[in-house]
DSSP file (Angstrom, degrees, kcal/mol; ACC not computed):
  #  RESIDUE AA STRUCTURE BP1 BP2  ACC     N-H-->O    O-->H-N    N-H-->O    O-->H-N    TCO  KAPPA ALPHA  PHI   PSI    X-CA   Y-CA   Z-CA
    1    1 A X              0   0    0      0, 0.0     0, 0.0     0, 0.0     0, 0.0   0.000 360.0 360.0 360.0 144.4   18.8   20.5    2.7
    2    2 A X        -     0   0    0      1,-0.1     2,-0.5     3,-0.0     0, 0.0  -0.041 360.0-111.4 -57.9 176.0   16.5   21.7    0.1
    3    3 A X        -     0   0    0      0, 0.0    -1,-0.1     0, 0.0     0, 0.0  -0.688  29.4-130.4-122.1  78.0   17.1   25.3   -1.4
    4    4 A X        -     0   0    0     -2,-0.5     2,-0.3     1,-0.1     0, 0.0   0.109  24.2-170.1 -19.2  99.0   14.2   27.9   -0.4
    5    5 A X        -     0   0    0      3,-0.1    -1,-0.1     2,-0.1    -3,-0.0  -0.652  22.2-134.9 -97.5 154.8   13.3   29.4   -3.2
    6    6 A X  S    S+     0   0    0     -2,-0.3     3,-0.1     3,-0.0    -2,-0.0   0.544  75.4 106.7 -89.9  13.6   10.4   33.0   -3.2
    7    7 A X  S    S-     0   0    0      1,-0.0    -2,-0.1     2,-0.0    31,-0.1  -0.453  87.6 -64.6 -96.6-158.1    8.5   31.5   -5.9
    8    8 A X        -     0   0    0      1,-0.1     2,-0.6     2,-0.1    -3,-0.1   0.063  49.0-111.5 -65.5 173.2    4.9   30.0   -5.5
    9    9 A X    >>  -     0   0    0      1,-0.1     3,-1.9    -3,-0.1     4,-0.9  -0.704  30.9-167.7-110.8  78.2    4.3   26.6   -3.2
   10   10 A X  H 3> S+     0   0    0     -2,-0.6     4,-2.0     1,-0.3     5,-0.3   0.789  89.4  56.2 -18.7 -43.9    3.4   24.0   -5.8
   11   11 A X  H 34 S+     0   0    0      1,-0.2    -1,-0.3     2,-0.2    29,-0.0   0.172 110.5  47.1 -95.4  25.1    2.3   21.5   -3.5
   12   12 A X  H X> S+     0   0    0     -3,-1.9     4,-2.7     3,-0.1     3,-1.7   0.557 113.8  52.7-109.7 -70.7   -0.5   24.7   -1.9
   13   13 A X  H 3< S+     0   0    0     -4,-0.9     4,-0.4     1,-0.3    -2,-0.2   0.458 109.9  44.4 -78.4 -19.0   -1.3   25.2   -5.5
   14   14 A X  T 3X S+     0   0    0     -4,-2.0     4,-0.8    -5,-0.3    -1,-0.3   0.657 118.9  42.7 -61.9 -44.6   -2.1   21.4   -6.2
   15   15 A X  H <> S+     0   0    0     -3,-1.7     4,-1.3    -5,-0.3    -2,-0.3   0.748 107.3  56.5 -96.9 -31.6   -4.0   21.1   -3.2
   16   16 A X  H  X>S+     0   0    0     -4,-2.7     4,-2.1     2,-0.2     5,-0.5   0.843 114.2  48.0 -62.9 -50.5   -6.0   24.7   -3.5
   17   17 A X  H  >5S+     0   0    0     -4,-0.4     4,-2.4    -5,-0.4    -2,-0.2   0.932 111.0  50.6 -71.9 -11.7   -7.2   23.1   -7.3
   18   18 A X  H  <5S+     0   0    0     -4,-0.8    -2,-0.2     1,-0.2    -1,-0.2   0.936 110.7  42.8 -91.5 -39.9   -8.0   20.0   -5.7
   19   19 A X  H  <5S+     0   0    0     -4,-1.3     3,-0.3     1,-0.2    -1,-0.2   0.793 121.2  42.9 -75.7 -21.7  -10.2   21.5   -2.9
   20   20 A X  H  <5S+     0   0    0     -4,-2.1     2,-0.4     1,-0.2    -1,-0.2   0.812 133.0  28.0 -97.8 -37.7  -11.9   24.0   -5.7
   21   21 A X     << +     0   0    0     -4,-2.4    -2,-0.2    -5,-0.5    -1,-0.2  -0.664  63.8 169.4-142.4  94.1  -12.0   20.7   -8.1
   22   22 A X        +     0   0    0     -2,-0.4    -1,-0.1    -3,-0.3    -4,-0.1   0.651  68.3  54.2  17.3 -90.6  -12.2   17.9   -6.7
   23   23 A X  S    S+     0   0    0      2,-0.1    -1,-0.2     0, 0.0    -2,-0.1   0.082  77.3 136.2 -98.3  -3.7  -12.8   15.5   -9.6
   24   24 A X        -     0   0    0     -6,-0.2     2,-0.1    -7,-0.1     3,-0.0  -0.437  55.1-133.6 -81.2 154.3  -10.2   16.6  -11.3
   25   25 A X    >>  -     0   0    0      1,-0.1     4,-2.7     4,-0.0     3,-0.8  -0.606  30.6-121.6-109.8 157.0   -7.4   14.2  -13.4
   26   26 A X  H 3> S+     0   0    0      1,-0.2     4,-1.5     2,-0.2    -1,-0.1   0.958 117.8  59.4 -70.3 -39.9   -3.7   15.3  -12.5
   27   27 A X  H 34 S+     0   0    0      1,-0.2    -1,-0.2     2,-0.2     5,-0.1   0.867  99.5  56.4 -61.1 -30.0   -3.1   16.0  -16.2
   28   28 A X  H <> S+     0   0    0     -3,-0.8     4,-2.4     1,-0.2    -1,-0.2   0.925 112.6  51.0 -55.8 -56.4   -6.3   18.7  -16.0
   29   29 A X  H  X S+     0   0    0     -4,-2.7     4,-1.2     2,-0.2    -2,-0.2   0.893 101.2  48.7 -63.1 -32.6   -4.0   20.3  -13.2
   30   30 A X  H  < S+     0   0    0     -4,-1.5     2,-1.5     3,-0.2    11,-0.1  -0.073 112.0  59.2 -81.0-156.7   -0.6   20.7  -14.6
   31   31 A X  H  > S+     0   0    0      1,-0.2     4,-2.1    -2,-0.2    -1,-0.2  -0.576 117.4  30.9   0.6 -64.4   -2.7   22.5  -17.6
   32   32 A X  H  < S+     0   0    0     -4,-2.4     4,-0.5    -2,-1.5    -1,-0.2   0.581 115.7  48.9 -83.2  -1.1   -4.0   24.8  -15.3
   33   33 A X  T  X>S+     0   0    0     -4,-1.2     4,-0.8     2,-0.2     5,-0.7   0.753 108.4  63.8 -81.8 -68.1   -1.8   25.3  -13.0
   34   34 A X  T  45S+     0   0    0      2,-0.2     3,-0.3    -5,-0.2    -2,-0.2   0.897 102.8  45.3 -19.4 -47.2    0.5   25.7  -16.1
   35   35 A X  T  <5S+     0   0    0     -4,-2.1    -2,-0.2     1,-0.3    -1,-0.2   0.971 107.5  63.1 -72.4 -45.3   -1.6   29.0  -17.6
   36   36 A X  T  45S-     0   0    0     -4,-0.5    -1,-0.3    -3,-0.2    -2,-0.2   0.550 122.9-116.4 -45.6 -38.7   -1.3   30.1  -13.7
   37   37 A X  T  <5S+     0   0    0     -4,-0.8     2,-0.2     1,-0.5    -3,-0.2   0.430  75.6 129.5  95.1  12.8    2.6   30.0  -14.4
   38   38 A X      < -     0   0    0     -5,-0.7    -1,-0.5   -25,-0.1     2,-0.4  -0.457  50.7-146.6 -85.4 165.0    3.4   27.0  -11.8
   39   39 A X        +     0   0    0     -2,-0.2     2,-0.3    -9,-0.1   -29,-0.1  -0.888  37.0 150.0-158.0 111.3    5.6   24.0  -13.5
   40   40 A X        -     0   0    0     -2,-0.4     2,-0.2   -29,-0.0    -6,-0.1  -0.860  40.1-127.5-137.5 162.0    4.4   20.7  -11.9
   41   41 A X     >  -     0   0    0     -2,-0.3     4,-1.5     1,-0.1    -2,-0.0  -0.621  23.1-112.0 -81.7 177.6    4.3   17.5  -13.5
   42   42 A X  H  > S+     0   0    0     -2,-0.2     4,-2.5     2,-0.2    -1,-0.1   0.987 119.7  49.0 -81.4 -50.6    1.2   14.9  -13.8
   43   43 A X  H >> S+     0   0    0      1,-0.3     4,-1.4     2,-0.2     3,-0.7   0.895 113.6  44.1 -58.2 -52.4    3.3   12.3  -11.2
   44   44 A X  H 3> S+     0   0    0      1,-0.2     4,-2.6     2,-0.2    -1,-0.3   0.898 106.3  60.3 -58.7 -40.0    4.1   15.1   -8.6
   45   45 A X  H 3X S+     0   0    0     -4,-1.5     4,-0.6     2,-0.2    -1,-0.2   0.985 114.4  39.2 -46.0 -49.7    0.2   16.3   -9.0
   46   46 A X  H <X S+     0   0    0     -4,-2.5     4,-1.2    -3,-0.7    -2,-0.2   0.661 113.0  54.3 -82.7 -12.1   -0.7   12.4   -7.7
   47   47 A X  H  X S+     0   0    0     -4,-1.4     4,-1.6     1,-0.2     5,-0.4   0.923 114.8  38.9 -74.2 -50.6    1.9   12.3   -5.2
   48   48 A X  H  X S+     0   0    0     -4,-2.6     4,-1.0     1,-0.2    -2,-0.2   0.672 117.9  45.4 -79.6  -3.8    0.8   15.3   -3.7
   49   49 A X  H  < S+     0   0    0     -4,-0.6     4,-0.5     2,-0.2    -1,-0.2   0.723 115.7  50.4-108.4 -35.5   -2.8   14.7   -4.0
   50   50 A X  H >X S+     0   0    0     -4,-1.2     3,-2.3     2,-0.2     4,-0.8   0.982 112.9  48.0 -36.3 -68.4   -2.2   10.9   -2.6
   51   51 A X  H >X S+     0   0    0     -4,-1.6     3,-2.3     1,-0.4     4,-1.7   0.910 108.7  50.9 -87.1 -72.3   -0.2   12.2    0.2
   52   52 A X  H 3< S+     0   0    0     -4,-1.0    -1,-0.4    -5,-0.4    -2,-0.2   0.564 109.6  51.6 -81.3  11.4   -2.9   15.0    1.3
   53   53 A X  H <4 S+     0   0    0     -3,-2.3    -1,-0.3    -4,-0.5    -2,-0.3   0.684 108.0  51.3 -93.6  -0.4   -5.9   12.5    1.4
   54   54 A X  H X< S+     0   0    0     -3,-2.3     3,-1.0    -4,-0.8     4,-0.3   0.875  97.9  78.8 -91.8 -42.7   -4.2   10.2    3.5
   55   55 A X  T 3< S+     0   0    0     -4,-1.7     0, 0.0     1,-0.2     0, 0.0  -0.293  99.3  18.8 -61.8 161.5   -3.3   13.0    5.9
   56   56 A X  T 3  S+     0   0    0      1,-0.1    -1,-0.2     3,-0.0    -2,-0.1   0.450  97.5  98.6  60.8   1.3   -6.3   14.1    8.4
   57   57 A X  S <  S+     0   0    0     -3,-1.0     2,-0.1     2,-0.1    -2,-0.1   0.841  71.5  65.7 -67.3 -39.1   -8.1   10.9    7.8
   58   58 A X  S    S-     0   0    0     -4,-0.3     2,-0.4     4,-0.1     6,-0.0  -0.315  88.1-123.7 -94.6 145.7   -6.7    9.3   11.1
   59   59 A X    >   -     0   0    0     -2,-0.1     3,-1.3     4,-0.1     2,-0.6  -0.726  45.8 -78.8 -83.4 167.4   -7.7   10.8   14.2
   60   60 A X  T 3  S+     0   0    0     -2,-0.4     3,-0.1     1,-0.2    -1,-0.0  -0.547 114.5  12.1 -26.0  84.5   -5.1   11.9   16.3
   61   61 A X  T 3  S+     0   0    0     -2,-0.6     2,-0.3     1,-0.4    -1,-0.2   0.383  90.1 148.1 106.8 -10.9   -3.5    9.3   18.2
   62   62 A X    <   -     0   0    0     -3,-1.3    -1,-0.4     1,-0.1     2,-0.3  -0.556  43.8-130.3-102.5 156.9   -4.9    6.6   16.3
   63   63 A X        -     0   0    0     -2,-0.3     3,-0.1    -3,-0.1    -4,-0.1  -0.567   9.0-143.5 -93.4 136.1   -3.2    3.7   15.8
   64   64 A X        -     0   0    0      1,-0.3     2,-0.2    -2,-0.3    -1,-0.1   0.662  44.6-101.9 -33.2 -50.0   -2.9    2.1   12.3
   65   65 A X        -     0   0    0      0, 0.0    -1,-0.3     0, 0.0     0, 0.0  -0.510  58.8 -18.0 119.4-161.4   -3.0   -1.2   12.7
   66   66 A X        -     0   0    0     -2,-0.2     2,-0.1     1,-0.1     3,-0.1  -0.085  56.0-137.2 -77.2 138.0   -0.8   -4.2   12.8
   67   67 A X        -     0   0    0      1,-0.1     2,-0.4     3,-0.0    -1,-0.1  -0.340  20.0-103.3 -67.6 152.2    2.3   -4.1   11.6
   68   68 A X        -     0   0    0     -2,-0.1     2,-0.1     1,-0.1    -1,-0.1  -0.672  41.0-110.6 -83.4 146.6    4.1   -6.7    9.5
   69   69 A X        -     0   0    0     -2,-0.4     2,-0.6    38,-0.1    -1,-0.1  -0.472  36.4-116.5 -95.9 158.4    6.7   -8.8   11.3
   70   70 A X    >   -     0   0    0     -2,-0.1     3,-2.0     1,-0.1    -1,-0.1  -0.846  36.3 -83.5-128.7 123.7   10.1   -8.0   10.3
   71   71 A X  T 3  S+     0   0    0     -2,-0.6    -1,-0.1     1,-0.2     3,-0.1   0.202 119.2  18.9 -24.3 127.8   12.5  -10.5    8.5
   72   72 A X  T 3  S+     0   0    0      1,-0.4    -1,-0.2    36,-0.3     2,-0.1   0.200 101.6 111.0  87.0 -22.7   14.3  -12.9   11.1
   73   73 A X    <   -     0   0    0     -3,-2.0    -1,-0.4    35,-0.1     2,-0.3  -0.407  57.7-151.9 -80.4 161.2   11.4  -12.0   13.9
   74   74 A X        -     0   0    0     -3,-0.1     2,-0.5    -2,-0.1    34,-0.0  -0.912   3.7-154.9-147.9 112.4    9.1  -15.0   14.7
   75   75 A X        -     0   0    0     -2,-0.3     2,-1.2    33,-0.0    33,-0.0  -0.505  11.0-137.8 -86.1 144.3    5.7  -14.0   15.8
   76   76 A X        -     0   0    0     -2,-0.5     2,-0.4     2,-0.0    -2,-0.0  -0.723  24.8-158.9 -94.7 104.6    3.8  -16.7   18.1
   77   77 A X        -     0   0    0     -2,-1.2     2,-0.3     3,-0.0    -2,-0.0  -0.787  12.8-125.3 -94.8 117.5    0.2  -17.0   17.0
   78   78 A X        -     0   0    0     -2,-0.4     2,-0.3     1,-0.1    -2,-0.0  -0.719  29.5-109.7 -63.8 112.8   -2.5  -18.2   18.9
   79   79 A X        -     0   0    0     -2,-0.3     2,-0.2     4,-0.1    -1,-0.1  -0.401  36.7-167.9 -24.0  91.1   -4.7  -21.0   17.5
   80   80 A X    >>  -     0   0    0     -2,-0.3     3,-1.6     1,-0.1     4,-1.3  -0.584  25.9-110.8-120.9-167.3   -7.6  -20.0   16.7
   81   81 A X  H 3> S+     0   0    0      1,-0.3     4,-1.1    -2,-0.2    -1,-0.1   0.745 111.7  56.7 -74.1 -27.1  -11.0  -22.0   15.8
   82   82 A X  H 34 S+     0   0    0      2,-0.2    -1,-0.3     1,-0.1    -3,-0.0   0.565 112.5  42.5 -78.0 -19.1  -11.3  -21.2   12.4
   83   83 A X  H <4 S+     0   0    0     -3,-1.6    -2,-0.2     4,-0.0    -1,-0.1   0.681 102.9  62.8 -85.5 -61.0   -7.7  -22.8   11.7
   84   84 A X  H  < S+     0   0    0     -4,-1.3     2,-0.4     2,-0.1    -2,-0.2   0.882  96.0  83.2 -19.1 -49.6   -8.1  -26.2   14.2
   85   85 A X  S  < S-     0   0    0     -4,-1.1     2,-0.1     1,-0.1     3,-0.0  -0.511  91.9-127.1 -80.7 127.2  -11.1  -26.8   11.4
   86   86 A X        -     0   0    0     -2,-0.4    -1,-0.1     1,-0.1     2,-0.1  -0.345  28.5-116.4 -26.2 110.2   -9.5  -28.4    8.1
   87   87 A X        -     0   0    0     -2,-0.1     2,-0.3    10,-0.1    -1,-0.1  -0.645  23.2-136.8 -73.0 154.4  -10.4  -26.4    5.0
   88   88 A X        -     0   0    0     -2,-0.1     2,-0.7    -3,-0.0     9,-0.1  -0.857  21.9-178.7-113.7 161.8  -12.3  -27.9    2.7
   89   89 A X        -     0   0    0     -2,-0.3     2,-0.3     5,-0.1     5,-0.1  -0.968  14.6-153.9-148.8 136.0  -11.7  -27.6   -0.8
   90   90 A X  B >   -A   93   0A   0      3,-0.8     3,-1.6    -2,-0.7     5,-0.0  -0.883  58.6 -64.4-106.2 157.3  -13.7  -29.2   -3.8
   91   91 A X  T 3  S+     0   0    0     -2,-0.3    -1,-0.1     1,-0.3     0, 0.0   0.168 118.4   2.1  -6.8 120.7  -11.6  -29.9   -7.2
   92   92 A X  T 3  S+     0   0    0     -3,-0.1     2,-0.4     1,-0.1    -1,-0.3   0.364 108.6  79.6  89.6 -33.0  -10.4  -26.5   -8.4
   93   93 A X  B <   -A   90   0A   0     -3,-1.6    -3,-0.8     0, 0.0     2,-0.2  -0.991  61.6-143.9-141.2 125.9  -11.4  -23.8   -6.2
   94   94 A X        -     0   0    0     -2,-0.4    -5,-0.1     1,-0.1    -3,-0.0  -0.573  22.6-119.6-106.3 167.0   -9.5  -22.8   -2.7
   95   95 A X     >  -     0   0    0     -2,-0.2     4,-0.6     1,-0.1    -1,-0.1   0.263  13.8-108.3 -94.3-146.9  -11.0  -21.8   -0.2
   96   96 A X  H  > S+     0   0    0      2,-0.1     4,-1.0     3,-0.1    -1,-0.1   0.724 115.1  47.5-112.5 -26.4  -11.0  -18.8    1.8
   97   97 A X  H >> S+     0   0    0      2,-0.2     4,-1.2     1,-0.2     3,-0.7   0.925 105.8  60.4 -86.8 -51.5   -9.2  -20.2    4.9
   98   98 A X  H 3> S+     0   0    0      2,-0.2     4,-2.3     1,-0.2    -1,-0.2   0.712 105.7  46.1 -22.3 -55.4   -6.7  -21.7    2.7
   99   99 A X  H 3X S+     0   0    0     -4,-0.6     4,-2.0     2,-0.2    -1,-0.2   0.691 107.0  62.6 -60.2 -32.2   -5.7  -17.9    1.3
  100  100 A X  H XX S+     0   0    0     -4,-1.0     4,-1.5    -3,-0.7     3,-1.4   0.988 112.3  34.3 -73.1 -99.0   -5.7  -16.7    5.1
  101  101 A X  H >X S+     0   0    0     -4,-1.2     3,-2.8     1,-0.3     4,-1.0   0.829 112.4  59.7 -53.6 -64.0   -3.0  -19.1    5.8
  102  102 A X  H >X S+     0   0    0     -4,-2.3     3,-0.7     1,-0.3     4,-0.7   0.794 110.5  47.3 -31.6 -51.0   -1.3  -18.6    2.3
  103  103 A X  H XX S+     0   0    0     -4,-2.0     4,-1.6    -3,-1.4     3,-1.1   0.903 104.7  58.1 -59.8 -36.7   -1.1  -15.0    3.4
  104  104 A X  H <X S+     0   0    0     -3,-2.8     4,-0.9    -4,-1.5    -1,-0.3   0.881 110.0  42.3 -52.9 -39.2    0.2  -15.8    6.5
  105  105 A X  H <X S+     0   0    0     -4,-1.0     4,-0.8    -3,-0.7    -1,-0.3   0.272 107.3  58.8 -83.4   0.4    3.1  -17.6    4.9
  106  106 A X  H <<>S+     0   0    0     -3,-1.1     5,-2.6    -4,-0.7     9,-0.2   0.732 109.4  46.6-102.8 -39.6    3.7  -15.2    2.5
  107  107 A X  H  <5S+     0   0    0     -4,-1.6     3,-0.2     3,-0.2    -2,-0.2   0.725 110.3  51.2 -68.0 -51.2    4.1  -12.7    5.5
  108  108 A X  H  <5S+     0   0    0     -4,-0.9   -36,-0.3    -5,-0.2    -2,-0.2   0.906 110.3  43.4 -59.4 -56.4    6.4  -14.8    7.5
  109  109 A X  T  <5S-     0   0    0     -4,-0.8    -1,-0.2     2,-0.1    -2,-0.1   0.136 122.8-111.3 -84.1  15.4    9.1  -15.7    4.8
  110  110 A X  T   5S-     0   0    0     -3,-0.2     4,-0.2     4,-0.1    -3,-0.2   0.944  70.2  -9.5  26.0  93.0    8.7  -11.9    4.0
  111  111 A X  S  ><S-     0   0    0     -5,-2.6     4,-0.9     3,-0.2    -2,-0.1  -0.001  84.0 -71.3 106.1 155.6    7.0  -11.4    0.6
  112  112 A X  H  > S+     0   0    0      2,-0.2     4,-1.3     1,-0.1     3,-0.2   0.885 122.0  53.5 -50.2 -66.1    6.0  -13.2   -2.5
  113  113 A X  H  > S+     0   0    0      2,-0.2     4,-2.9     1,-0.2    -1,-0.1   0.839 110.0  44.8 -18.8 -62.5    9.2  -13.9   -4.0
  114  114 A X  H  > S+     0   0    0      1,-0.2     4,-1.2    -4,-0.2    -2,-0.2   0.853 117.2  56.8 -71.6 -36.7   10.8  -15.7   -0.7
  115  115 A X  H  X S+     0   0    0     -4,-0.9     4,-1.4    -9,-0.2     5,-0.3   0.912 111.5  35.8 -76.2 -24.5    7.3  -17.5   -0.7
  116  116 A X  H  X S+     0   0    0     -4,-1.3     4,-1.7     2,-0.2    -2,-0.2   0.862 116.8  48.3-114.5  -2.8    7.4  -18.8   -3.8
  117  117 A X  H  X S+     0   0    0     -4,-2.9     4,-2.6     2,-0.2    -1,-0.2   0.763 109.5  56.5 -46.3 -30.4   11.2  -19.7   -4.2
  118  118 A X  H  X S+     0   0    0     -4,-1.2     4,-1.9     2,-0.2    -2,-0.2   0.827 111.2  47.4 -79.6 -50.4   11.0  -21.5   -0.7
  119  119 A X  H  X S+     0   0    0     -4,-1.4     4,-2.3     2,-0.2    -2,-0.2   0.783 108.0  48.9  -6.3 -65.6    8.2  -23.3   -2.5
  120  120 A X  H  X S+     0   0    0     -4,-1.7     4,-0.7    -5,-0.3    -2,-0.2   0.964 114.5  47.6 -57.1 -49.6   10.0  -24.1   -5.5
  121  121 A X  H  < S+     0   0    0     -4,-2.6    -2,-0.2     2,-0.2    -1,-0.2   0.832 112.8  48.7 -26.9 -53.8   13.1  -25.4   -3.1
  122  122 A X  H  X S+     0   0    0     -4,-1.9     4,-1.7     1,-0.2     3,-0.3   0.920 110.9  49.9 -67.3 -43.5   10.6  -27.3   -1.2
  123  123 A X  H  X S+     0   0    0     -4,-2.3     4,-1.4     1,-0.3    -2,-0.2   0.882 111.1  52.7 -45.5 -52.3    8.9  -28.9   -5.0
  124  124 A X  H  < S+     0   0    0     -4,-0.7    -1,-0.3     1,-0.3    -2,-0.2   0.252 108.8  53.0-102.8  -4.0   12.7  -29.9   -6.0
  125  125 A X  H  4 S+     0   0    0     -3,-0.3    -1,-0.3    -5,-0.2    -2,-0.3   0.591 108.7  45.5-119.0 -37.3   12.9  -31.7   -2.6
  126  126 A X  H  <        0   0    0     -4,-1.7    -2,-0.2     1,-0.2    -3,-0.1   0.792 360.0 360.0 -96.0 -20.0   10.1  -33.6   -3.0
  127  127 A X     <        0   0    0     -4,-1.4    -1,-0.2     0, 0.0    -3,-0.1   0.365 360.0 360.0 -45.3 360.0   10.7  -34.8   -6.4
């Protein structure tokens, strides 16, 4: 467990300049927060400043949204009309539907990496 210390509560004193300024860049806070006699660095200023817009955003109870399926899981997906249709693709340029499944697979073999080794495996196989 952390060790309670009586001096100020950085992460108040971050969040009191942000509400008085806004607009303000973390390096503008540890400067002023500095003459104030608080210590922070610029990365802890953006963590804390991330971290308290994300809270209260949400109502209460509300749900995030969908979750990512978790390595080894197999989700079962329902067809739906906009996959049945073939993309089409001119010379050059993909399409939108095309990216929509790419993501999908990207999701499924969990991440970018496993998609595009599993891909390279698959290249080396068809060769």
């Amino acid at each position: 467990m952390a060790k309670k210390t009586n001096g100020p509560n950085k992460s108040q004193a971050i969040r009191d300049y942000y509400a008085a300024n806004p607009e303000a860049k973390p390096k503008q806070v540890v400067e002023a927060l500095a003459a104030q006699g608080v210590d922070v660095s610029a990365a802890f200023v953006s963590t804390i400043k991330s971290t308290s817009l994300t809270k209260g955003t949400r109502k209460a109870g509300a749900k995030r949204g969908p979750r990512a399926a978790k390595a080894g899981t197999e989700s079962v997906s329902r067809p739906s009309a906009r996959s049945a249709a073939p993309a089409r693709r001119s010379e050059g340029t993909v399409s939108i539907e095309s990216l929509i499944k790419a993501k999908g697979l990207v999701n499924e073999l969990g991440g970018l990496d496993n998609a595009i080794s599993t891909l390279e495996a698959l290249k080396r196989l068809a060769d």
